[in-house]
C-alpha positions in Angstrom: -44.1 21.6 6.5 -47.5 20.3 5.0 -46.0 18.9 1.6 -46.0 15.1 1.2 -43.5 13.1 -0.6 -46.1 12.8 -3.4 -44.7 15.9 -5.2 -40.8 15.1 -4.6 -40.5 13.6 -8.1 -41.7 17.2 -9.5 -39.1 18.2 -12.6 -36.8 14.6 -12.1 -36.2 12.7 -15.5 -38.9 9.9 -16.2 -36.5 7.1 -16.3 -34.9 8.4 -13.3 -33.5 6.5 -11.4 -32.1 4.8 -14.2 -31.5 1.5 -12.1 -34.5 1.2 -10.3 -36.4 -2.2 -9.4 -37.4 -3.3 -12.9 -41.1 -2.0 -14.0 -40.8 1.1 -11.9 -38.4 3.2 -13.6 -40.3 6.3 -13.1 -41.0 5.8 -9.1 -38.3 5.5 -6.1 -37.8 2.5 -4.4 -39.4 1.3 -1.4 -37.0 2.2 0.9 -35.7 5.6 -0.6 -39.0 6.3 -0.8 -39.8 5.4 2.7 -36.4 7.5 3.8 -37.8 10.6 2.3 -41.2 10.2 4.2 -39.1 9.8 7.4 -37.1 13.4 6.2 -40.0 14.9 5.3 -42.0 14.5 8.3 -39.5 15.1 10.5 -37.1 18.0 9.4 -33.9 17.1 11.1 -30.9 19.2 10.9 -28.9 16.0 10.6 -30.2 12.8 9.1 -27.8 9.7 8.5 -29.0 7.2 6.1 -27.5 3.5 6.1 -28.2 1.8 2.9 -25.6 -1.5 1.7 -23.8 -0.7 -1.6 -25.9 -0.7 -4.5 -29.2 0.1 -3.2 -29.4 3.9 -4.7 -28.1 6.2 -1.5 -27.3 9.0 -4.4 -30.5 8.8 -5.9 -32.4 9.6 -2.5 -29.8 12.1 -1.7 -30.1 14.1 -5.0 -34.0 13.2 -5.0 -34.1 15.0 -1.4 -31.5 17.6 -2.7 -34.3 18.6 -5.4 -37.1 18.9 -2.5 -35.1 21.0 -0.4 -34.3 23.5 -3.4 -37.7 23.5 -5.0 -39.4 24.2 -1.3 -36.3 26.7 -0.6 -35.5 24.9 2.3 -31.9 25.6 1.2 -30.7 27.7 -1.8 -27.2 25.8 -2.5 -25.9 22.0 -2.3 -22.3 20.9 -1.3 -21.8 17.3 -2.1 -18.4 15.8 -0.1 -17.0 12.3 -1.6 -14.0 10.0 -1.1 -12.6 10.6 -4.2 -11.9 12.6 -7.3 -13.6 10.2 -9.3 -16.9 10.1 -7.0 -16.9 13.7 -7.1 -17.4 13.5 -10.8 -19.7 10.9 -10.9 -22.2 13.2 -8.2 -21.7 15.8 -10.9 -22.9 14.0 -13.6 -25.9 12.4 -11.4 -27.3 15.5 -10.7 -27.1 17.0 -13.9 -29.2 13.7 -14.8 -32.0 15.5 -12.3 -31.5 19.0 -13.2 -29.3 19.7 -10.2 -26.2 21.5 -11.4 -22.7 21.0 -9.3 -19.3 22.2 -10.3 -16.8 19.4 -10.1 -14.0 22.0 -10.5 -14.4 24.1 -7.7 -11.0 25.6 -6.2 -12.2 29.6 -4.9 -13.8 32.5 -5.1 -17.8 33.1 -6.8 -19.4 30.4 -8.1 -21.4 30.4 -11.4 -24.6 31.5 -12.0 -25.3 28.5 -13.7 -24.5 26.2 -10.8 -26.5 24.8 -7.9 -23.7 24.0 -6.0 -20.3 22.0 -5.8 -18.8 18.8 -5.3 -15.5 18.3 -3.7 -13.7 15.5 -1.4 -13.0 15.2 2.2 -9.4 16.2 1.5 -10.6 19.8 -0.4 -12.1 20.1 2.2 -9.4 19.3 4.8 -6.8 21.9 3.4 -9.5 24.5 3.2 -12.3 24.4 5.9 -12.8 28.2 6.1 -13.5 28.8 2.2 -16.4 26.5 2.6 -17.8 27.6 6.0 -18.0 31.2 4.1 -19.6 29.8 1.1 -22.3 27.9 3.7 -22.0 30.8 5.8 -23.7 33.1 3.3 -26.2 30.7 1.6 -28.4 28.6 3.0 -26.5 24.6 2.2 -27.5 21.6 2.5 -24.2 19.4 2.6 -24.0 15.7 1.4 -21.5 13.7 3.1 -20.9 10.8 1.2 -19.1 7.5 2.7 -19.7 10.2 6.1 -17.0 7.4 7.8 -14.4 8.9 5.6 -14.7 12.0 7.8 -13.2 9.6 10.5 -9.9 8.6 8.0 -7.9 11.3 10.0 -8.4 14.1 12.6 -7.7 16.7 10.8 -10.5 15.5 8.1 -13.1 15.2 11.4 -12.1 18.9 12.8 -12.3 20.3 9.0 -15.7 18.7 8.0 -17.0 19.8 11.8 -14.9 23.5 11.1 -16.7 23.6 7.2 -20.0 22.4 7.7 -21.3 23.2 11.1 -23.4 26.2 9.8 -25.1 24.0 7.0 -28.9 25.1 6.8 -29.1 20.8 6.4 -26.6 18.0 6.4 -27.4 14.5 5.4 -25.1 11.8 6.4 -24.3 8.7 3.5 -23.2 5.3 4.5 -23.3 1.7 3.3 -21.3 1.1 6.0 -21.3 2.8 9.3 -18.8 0.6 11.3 -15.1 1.9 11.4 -12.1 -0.2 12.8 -11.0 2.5 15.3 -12.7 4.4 17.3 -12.5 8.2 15.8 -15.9 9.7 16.2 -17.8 10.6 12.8 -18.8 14.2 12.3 -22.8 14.9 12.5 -23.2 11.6 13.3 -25.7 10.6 17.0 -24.3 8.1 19.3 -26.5 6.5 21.6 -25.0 4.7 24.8 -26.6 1.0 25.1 -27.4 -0.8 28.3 -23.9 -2.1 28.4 -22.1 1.6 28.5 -20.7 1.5 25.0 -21.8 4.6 22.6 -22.8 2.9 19.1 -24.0 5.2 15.9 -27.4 5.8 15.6 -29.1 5.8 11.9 -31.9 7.7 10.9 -33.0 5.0 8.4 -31.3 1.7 7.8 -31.5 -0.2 4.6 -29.5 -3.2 4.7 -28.5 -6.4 2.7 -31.0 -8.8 3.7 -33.5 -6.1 2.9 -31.8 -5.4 -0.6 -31.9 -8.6 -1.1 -35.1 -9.7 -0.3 -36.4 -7.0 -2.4 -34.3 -7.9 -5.8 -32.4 -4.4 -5.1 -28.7 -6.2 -4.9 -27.6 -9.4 -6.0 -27.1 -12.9 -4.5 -22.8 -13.2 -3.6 -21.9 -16.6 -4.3 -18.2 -16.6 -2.4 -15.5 -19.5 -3.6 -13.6 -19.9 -1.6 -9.8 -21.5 -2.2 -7.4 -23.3 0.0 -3.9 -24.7 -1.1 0.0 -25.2 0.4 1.9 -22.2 0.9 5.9 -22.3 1.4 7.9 -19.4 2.7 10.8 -18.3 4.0 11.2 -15.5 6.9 14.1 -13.2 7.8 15.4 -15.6 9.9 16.1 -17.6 7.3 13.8 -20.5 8.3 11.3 -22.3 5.7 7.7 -22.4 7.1 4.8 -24.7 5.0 1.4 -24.6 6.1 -2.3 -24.7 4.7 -4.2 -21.8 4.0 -7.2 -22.5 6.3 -5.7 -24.2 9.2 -4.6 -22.4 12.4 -1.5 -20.3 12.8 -0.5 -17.3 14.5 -2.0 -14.2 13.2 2.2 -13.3 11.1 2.0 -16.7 9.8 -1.4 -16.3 8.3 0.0 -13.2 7.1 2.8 -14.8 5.6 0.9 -17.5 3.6 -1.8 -15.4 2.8 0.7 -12.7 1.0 2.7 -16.4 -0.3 -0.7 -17.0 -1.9 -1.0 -13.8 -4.1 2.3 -13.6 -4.7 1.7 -13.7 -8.8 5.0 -16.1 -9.4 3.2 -18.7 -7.5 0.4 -21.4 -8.7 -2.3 -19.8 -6.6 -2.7 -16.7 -8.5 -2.9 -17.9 -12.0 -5.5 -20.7 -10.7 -7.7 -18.7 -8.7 -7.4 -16.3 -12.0 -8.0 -18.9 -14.2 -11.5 -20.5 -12.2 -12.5 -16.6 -12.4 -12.7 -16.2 -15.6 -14.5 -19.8 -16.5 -16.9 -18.3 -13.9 -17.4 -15.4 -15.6 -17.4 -17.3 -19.1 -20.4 -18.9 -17.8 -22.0 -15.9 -16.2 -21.8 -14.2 -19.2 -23.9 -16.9 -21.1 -27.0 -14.9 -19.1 -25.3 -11.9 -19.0 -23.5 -10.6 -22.1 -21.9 -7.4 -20.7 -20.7 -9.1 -16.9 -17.2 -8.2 -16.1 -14.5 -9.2 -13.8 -12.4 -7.1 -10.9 -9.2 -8.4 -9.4 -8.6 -5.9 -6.3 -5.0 -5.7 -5.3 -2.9 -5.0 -2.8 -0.2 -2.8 -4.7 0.8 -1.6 -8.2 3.4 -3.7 -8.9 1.0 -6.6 -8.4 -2.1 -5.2 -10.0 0.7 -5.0 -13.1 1.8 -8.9 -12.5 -2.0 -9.6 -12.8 -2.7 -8.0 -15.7 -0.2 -9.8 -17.2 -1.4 -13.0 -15.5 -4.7 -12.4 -17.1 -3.7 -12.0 -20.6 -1.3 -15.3 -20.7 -4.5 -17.1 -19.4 -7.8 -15.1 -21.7 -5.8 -14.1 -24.5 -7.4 -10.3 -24.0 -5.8 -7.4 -22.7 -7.3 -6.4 -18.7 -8.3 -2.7 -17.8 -5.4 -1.6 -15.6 -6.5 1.0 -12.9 -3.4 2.2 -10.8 -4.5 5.4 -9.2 -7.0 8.1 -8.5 -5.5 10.2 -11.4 -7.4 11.6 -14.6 -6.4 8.8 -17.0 -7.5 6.4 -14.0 -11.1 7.9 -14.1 -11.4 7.6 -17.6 -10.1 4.1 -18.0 -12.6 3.1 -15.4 -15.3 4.9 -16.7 -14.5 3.1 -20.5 -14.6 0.3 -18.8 -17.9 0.5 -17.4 -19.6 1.3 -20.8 -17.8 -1.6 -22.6 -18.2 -5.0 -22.4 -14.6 -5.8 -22.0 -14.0 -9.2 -19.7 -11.5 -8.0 -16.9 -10.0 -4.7 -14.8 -7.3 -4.9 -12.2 -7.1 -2.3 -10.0 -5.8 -1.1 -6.2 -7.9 0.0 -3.7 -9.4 3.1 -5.5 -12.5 0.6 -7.1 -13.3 -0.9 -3.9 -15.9 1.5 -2.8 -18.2 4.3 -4.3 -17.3 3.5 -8.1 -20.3 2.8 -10.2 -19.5 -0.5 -12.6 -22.8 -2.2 -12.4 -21.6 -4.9 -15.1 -19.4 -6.3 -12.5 -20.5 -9.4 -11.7 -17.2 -11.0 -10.9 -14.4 -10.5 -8.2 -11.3 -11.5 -6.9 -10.1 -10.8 -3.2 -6.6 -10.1 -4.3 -5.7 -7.7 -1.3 -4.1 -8.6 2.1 -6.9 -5.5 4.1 -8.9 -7.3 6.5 -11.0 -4.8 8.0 -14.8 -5.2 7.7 -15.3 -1.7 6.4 -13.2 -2.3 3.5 -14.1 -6.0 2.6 -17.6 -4.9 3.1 -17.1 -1.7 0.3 -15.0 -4.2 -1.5 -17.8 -6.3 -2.0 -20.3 -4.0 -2.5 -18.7 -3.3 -6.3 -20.1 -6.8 -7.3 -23.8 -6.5 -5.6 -25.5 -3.5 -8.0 -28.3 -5.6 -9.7 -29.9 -4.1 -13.0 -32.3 -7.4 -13.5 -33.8 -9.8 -11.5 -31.6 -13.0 -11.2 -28.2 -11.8 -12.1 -25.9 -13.1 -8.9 -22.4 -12.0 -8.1 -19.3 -14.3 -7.7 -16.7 -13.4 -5.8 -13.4 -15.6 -5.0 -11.5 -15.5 -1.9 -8.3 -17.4 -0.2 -9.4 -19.3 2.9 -8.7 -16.7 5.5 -10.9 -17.4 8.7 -11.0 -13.5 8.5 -12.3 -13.1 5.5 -14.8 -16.6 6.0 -15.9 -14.8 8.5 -16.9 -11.4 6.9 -18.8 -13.6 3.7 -20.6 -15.3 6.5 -21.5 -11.8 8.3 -22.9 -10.2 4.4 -26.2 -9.6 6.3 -25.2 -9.0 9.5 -26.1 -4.8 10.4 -23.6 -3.3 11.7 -23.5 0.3 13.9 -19.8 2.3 14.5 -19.0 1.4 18.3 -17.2 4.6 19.3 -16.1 3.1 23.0 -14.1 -0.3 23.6 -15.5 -2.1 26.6 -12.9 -2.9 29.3 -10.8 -6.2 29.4 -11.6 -7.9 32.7 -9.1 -6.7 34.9 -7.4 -3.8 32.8 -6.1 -0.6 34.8 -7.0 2.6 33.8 -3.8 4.0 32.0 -2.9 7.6 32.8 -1.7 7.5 29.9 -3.7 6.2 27.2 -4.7 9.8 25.7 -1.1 10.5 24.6 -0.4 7.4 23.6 -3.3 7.4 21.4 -2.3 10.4 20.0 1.6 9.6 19.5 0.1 6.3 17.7 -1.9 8.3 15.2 1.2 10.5 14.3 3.3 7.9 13.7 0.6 5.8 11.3 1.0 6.1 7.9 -2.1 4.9 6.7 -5.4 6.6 7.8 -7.3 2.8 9.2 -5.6 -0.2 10.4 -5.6 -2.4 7.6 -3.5 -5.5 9.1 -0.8 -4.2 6.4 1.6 -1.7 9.0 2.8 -4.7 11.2 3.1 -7.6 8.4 6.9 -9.0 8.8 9.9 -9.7 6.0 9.7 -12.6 4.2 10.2 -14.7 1.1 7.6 -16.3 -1.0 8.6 -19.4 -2.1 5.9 -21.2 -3.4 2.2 -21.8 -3.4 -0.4 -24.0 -5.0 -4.3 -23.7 -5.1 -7.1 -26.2 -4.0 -11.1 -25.5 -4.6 -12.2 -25.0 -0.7 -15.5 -24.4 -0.5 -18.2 -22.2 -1.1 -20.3 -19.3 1.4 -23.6 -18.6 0.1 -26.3 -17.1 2.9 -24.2 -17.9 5.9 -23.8 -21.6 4.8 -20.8 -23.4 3.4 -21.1 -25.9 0.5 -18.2 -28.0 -1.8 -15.8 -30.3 -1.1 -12.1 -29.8 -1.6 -11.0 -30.3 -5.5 -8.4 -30.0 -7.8 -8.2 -27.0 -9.9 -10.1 -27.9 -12.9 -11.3 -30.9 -11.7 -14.9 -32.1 -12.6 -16.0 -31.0 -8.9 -14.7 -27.7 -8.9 -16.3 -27.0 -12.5 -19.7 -28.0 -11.2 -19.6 -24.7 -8.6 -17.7 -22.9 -11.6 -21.1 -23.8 -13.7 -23.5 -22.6 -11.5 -25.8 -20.4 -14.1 -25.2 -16.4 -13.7 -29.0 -15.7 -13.4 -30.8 -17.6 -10.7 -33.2 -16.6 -7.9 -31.4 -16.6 -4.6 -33.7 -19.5 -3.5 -32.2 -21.2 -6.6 -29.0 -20.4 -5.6 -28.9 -22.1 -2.6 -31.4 -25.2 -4.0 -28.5 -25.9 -6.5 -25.4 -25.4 -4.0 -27.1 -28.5 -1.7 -27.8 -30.6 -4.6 -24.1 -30.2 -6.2 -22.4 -30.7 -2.8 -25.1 -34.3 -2.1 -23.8 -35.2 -6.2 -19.9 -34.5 -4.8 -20.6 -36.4 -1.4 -22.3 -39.4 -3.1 -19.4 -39.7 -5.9 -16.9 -39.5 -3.0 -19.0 -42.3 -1.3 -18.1 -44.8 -4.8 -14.6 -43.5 -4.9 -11.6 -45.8 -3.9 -9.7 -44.7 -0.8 -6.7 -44.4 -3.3 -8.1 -41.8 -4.8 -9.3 -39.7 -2.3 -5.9 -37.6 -1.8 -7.9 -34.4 -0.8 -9.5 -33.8 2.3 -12.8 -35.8 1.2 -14.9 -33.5 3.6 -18.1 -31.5 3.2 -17.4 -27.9 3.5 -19.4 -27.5 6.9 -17.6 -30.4 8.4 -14.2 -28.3 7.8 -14.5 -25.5 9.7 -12.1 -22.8 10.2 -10.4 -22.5 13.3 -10.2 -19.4 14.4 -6.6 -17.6 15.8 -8.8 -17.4 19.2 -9.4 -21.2 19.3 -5.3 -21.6 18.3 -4.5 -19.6 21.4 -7.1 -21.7 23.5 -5.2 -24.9 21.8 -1.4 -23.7 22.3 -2.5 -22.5 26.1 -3.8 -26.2 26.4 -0.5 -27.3 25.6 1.9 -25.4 27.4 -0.2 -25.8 30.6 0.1 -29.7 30.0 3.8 -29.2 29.6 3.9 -27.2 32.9 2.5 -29.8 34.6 5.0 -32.3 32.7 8.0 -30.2 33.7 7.1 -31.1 37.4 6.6 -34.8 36.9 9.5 -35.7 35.4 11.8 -32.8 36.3 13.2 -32.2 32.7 12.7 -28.2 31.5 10.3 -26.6 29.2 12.7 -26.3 26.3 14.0 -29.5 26.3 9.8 -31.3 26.5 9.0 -29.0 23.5 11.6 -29.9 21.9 11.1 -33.5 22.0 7.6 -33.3 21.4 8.7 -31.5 17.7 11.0 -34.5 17.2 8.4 -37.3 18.2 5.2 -35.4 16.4 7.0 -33.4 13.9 6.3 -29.8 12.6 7.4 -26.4 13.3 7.7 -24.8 16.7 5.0 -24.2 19.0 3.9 -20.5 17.7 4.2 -21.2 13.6 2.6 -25.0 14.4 -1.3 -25.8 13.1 -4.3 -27.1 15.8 -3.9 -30.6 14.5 0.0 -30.4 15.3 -0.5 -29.1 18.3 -3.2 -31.5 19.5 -1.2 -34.0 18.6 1.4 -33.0 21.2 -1.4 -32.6 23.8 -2.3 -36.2 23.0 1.7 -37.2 23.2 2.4 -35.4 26.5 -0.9 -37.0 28.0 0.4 -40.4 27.3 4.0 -39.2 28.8 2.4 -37.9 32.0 0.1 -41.1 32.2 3.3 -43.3 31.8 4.9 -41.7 35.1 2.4 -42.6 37.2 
């Protein structure tokens, strides 16, 4: 087709799209523009584009969407979201370009009046065939937005392959193509690399380094917040520990879940550092607003409450994907109102653009969702504005603020552990696993064990900005932690990170004067703190028992009775619930036993 991208713009609105880069209201950005050239000129059937959260995906789908109907490439559009909410927002986006879509769609003729439809991955799952016939007898192109939802379940994949495989056109949506399982995505290409693992190929990528560089998305400043977490399990004992340090993957659980438990002191801190940041924030922007992201209703409702004892204002509470949820979101978004609260449903595809401020309140650790999560927080509307986000010190979660630019593809095979036999079989267990889940991804939460928050406190950790760690630890509401708090809302992202080195030399300078007295945190620049990973525990407690092996022989005593008189010499918990410094210090102790035999 001889047409250029000059004329794709034919009947759109003038200030469409309404958040493009700021003095070119009227034009597409670089890279949708750059996405529709590729399209254009190429004609696929299929086309996945990969562009981070914020960037505009609906605006070069609905811009393409308007191409395809005005050259009569296609006669009809069928727009697929996540959600019930989404669904309505791609309604009212189109109508924004002339592109009319029927939210409401359940059967039978469509209007007149309508270009299309919208529905979600799960109308579509209880009734493939209704679609297929509708595509079937009209040329469609289909929109599959957040396409990796089409992976949530198998009977989602084989009703979006059953629905949409006679599509005139599909086109593929993604800010992020990586999945925690390995459930291949409808309609999407994957490519095997040189070391035999099939990965997802995009037709265009767009990601956040790109964003940013180009003033699309907003600089995330992460804080980041440590503390002392006490807890008691099923068993009845009481486990302390850090959050930060070392521990095995149900212990980090445990204190991580101790820390939002709302009757502890982490919560209302972390809560209470939120809002002076957003205070602040919206000193250069008047309209910013905060998200807390929960794990459950009944704490999303503690947190509201939370939020009112500490602002004085009531907090937008978002429970579900209902009606009234919709609409409280969407009055939310056109008000300037401080604070929501809200589970899962917020943490991907919901337009707030005034969100400037999160917190991490949710125990998920996948990539995908932090990533989406994230991504509310990132949706710049003029140059400067940055995004704050605050997080417990999880090495997890460290470790996805660190990866922010990192691009990532969906790796469909898992390579072979050195040594694994092939299991005959591994098909049916697969299968017998996915019946018996109850949620569609792993999200850590299925295996997490009984237990009893008993109490927690918070401590400023650090901060992540651009894959580097500033701050040293503080006091909430210390001087220290207020000079992070204070950073200003609108800054360039070279600012950003100009200020974070020259607060944390201030910090490491005023430690220098300080009496050892008062030092009672750990008086430690952030990158001199780092994170031990559960990997580097295992390497550490592998250390240990190999040394106490070796012990057992030497002196003749068992391994029972060695660990236990390492606990009663060094202190601390047992082996498996103990951090890397306790452990290294009965690696040092059982050194000096074994040299004392000699």
């Amino acid at each position: 087709m001889s047409t250029t991208a000059a004329s794709t713009s034919h009947h759109l609105s003038p200030a469409f799209p309404g958040r493009a880069p700021w003095g070119t209201a009227s034009k597409l950005r670089a890279w949708q523009q750059g996405a529709l050239d590729k399209y254009i000129q190429e004609q696929p059937r299929d086309f996945l584009a990969v562009a981070t959260p914020g960037a505009g995906k609906t605006t070069f789908a609905l811009t393409l969407a308007s191409w395809l109907l005005h050259h009569h490439v296609v006669q009809q559009v069928t727009v697929v979201a996540p959600t019930e909410h989404l669904k309505k927002q791609w309604a009212e986006a189109a109508a924004r370009v002339g592109i009319k879509l029927d939210p409401e769609y359940s059967a039978g003729p469509l209007g007149r009046e309508y270009h299309g439809i919208a529905v979600t991955y799960a109308g579509v799952g209880v009734r493939p065939m209704l679609h297929r016939n509708r595509i079937e007898q009209r040329k469609t192109l289909v929109i599959l937005d957040e396409i990796h939802h089409a992976g949530d379940s198998r009977s989602w994949g084989e009703a979006c392959l059953e629905a949409f495989e006679p599509a005139t056109r599909r086109l593929a949506l993604t800010g992020t193509p990586f999945r925690s399982d390995t459930n291949p995505i409808p309609f999407v290409t994957y490519e095997e690399g040189s070391d035999g693992i099939r990965r997802s190929s995009a037709d265009y990528t767009y990601g956040y380094g790109n964003a940013l560089g180009d003033g699309v998305v907003r600089p995330v400043i992460f804080l980041s917040y440590s503390g002392n977490m006490r807890w008691r399990t099923k068993a009845g004992d009481e486990i302390a520990a850090r959050l930060g340090e070392p521990m095995t993957k149900d212990a980090v659980s445990q204190a991580w879940r101790t820390a939002l438990d709302p009757r502890g002191d982490w919560m209302p801190n972390v809560l209470r550092a939120a809002d002076q940041r957003l205070s602040e924030v919206r000193k250069g922007i008047p309209d910013a607003g905060a998200l807390v992201i929960a794990s459950d209703q009944d704490s999303a409702r503690a947190y509201a409450k939370l939020i009112r004892e500490i602002t004085g204002t009531k907090a937008t509470l978002v429970l579900s994907d209902e009606a009234a949820a919709s609409q409280r979101i969407e009055d939310f978004s056109h008000s300037d109102d401080r604070w929501m609260v809200a589970v899962r449903m917020v943490s991907e595809g919901v337009d707030v653009p005034r969100l400037a401020v999160g917190v991490y309140a949710t125990t998920i650790s996948t990539p995908l969702f932090f990533a989406q999560a994230v991504g509310r927080f990132v949706r710049s509307r003029r140059r400067g504005e940055t995004a704050s986000v605050f997080l417990p010190t999880i090495p997890t979660l460290l470790g996805f603020a660190n990866e922010m630019e990192v691009e990532r593809d969906h790796v469909l095979d898992k390579p072979k552990k050195d040594g694994e036999e092939e299991n005959p079989y591994a098909e049916e267990e697969k299968l017998l696993e996915e019946a018996e889940k109850q949620q569609d991804e792993d999200t850590g939460e299925q295996d997490q064990l009984p237990f009893e928050a008993l109490e927690s406190d918070a401590v400023f950790d650090r901060v992540l900005y651009d894959g580097a760690e500033f701050g040293m630890q503080a006091h909430p509401g210390s001087d220290e932690e207020q000079d992070y708090l204070g950073i200003p809302g609108l800054l360039e992202p070279d600012q950003v990170q100009m200020l974070l080195q020259k607060r944390q030399a201030k910090q490491i300078a005023h430690s220098r004067k300080r009496p050892d007295a008062e030092a009672d945190l750990l008086e430690l620049p952030a990158e001199r703190r780092p994170v031990v990973t559960h990997k580097e525990l295992l390497e550490l407690r592998k250390e240990l028992n190999s040394l106490v092996g070796a012990y057992v022989h030497q002196s003749g005593k068992p391994h029972g009775v060695i660990h236990t008189e390492l606990r009663r010499v060094c202190g601390g918990p047992p082996s498996a619930e103990a951090t890397a410094g306790q452990i290294r210090e009965r690696i040092k102790k059982v050194r000096e036993w074994a040299t004392r035999m000699r």
